[in-house]
C-alpha positions as CSV (number, residue, x, y, z in Angstrom):
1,X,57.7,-52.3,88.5
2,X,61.3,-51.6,89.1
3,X,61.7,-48.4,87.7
4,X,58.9,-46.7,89.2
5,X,59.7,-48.2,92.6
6,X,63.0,-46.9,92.3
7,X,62.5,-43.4,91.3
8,X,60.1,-43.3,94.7
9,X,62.8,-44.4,96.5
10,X,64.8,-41.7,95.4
11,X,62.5,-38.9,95.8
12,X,62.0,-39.6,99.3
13,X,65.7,-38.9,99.7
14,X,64.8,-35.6,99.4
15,X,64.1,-33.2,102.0
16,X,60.4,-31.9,100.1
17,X,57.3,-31.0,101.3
18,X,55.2,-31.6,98.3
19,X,57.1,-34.2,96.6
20,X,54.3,-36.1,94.5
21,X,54.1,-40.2,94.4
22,X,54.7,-41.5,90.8
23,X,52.7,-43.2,88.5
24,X,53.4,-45.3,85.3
25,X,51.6,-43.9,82.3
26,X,51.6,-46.5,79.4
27,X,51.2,-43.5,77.0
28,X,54.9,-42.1,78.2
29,X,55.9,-45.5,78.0
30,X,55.1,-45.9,74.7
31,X,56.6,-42.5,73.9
32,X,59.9,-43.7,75.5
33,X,59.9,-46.7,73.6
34,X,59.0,-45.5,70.2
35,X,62.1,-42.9,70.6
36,X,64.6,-45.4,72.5
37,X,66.5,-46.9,69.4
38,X,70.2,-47.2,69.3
39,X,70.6,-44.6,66.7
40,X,70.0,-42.0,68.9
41,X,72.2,-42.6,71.1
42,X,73.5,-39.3,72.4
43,X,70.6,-37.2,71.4
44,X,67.5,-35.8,73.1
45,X,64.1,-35.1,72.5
46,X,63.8,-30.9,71.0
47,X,62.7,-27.7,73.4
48,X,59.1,-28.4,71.7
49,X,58.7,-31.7,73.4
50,X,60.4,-31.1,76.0
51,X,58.1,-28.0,76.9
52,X,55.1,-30.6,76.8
53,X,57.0,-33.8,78.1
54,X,60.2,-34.3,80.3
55,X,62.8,-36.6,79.0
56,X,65.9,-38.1,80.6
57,X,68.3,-40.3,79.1
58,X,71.3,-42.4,81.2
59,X,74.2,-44.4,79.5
60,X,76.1,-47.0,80.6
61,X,77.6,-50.5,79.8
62,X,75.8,-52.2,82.9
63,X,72.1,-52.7,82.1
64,X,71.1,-52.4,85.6
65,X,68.2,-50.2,85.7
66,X,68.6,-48.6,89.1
67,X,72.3,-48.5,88.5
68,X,70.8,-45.5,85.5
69,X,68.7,-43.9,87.2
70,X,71.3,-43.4,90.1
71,X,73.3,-41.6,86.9
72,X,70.7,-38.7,87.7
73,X,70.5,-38.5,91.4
74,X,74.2,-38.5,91.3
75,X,73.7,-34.8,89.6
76,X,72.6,-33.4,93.0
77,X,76.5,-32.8,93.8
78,X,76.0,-30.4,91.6
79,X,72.7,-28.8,92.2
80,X,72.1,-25.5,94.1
81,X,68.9,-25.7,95.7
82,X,69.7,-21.8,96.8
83,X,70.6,-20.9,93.7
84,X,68.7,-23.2,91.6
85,X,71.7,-23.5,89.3
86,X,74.0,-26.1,88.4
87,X,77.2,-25.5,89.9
88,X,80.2,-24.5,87.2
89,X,79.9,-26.2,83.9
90,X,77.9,-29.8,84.8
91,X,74.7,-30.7,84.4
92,X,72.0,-31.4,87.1
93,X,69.3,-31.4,84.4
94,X,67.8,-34.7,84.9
95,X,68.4,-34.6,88.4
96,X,66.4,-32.1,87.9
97,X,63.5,-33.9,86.7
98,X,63.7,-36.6,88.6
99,X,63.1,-34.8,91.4
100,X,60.6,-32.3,90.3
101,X,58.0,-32.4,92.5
102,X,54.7,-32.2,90.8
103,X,55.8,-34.8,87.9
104,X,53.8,-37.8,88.7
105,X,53.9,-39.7,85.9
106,X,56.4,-41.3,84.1
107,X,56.9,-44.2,81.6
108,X,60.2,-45.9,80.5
109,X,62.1,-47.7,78.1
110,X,65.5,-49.6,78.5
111,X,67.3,-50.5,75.0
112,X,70.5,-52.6,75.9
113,X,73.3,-53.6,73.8
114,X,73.9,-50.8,71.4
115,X,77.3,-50.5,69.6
116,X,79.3,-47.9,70.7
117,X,83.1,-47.5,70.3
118,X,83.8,-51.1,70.3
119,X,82.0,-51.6,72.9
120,X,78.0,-52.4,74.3
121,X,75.6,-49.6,76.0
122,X,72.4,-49.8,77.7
123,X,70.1,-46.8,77.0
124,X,67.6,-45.7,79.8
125,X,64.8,-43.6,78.1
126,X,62.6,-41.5,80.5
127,X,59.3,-39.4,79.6
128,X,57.9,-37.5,82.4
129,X,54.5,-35.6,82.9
130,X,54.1,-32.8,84.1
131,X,57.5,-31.7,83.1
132,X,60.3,-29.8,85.1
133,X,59.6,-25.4,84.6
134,X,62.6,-23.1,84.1
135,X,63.4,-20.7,86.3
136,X,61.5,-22.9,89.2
137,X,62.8,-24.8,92.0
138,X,62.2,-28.2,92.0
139,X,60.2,-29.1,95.6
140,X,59.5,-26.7,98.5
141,X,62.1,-27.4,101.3
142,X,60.5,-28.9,104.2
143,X,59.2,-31.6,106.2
144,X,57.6,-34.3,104.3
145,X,53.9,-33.9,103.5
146,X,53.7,-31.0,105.2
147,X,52.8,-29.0,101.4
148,X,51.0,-32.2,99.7
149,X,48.6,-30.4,96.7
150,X,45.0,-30.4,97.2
151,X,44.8,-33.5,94.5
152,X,47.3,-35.4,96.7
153,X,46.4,-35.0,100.2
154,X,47.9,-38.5,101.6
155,X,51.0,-39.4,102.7
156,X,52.8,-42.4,102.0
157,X,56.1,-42.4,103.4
158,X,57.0,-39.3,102.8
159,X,55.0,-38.8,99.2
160,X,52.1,-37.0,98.6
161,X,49.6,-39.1,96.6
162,X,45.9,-39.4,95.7
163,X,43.8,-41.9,97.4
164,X,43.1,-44.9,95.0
165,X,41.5,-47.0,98.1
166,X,39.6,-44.4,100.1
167,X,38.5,-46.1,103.9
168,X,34.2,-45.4,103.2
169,X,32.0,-45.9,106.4
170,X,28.7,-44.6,107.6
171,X,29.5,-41.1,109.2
172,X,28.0,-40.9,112.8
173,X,26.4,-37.8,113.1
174,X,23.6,-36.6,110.7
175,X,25.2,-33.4,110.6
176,X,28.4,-34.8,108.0
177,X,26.2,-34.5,105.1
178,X,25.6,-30.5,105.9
179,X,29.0,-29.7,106.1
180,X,30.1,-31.6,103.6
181,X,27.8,-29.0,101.6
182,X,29.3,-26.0,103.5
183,X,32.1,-24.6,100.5
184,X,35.8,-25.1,102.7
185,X,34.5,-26.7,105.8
186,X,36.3,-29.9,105.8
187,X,39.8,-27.8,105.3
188,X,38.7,-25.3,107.6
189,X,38.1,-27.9,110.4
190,X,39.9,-30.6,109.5
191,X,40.3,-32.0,112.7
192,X,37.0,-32.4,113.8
193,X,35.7,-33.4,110.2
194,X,38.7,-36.4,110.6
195,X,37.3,-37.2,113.9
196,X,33.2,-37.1,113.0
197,X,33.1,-37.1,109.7
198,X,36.0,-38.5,107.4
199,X,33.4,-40.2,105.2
200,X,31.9,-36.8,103.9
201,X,35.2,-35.8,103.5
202,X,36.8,-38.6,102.3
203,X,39.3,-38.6,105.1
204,X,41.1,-41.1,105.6
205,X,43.3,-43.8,103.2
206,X,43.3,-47.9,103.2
207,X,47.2,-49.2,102.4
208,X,47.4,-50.5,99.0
């Protein structure tokens, strides 16, 4: 799926440690697409939604997809990781989003050809869950993977993400299924739990 791929490809740009794979989400999709229509076009959704959902929108008379989303990466020129402000008066906001680093899910629409000043526009529509938190940067600086959350402890170039093909095998010391039991153990020794036991602690991801 193009747009999906492409917003990973973009959030490994950035230099996060906890920056989350995506997934697509059929409800957001459907969201997207029930709101895309060409009579909305420059509009967005209301603080209400937007509290529960994030929502980016990009414009332009080339349909290309990537072409819109690069719209919002463009915004970092603007952005102030320090600060966490947009600098003077643009906007960074879907850059923003894009970026945030716990979202990781998102569904899209694209609604080309819509009349506008004599002329056609493509409309990229973007729903995004969890969505962006004022006041809050965006990603922790760092190395990549280095801050992955507990419910996304693999890394796939350079992405945090859950482990939909988990590598299973017969532990090789009776032992595993003790610790396994023992609250904190596999975190506390990782290493050795990797080493002896990555079964009982479901170390250890297959490439999808």
């Amino acid at each position: 799926m193009i747009v999906l791929t492409a917003h990973d490809e973009l959030r490994r740009e950035v230099q996060a440690a906890d920056m989350e794979k995506m997934d697509w989400d059929t409800d957001l999709e459907k969201m997207a697409m029930d709101w895309a229509t060409c009579s909305r076009l420059g509009t967005r959704e209301t603080n209400l939604v937007e509290e529960l959902f994030g929502q980016n929108i990009a414009l332009s008379p080339e349909g290309d997809v990537v072409g819109l989303l690069q719209q919002w990466m463009a915004q970092r020129e603007y952005y102030s990781y320090h600060n966490n402000t947009c600098v003077g008066n643009n906007t960074c906001r879907d850059y923003v989003q894009a970026v945030w680093a716990a979202t990781n899910r998102v569904g899209c629409a694209l609604v080309p050809d819509c009349e506008s000043k004599e002329r056609k526009i493509s409309m990229l529509v973007c729903y995004y869950s969890p969505p962006k938190e004022r006041w809050t940067k965006p990603y922790h600086l760092g190395d990549s993977c280095t801050k992955c959350p507990r419910e996304s402890p693999f890394c796939d170039k350079g992405l945090c993400e859950e482990c939909a093909n988990p590598i299973w095998h017969d532990d090789g010391f009776d032992e595993c299924a003790f610790w396994e039991n023992v609250p904190g153990d596999c975190d506390t020794h990782r290493a050795w739990h990797a080493r002896f036991c990555p079964a009982n602690c479901q170390f250890g991801c297959r490439t999808k």
